[in-house]
C-alpha positions as CSV (number, residue, x, y, z in Angstrom):
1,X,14.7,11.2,-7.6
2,X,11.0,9.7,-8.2
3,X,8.6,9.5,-5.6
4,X,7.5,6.1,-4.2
5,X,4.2,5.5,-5.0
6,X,1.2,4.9,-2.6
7,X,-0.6,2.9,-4.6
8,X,-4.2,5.1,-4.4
9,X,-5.8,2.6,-6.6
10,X,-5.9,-1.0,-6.7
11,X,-8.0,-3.6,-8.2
12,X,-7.6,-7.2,-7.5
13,X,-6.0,-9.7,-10.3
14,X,-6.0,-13.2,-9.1
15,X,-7.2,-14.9,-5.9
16,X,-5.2,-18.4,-4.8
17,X,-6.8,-20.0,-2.0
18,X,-6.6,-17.6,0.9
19,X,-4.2,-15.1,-0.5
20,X,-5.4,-12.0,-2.8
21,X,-3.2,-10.2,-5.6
22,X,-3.8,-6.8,-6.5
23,X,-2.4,-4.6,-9.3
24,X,-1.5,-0.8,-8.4
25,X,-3.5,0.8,-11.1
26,X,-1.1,3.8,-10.9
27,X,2.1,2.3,-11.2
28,X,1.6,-1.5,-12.4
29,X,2.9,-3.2,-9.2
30,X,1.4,-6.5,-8.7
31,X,1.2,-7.8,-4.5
32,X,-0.3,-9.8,-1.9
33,X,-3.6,-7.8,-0.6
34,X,-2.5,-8.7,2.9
35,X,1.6,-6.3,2.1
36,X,-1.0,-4.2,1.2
37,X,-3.1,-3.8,4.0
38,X,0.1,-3.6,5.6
39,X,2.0,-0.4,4.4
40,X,-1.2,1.5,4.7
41,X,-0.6,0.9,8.2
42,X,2.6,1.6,8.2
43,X,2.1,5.0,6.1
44,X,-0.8,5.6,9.2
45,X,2.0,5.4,11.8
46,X,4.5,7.4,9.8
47,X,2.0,9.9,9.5
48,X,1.2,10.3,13.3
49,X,4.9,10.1,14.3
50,X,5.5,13.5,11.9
51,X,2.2,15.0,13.5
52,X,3.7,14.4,16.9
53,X,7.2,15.6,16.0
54,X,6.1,18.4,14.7
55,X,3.9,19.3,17.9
């Protein structure tokens, strides 16, 4: 099974009014800045939650 990817590197495509695309520079995946502002978040809270599990 692949791995998801975590998109490392991103550089911006387009900007539309108050909303930025970006491109995953790894992968090809085009988003909203703001989804991705929000998994790295996410991926942040997944992270502590395995630290504290494994404590």
């Amino acid at each position: 099974m692949a791995t998801a990817c975590k998109h490392p590197r991103v550089r911006i495509v387009s900007r539309h009014e108050d909303t930025e695309y970006v491109e995953c520079l790894e992968c090809g995946e085009v988003f909203d800045s703001e989804e991705f502002h929000d998994m790295a978040i996410e991926e942040t809270a997944e992270t502590a939650n395995d630290l504290a599990e494994d404590e």
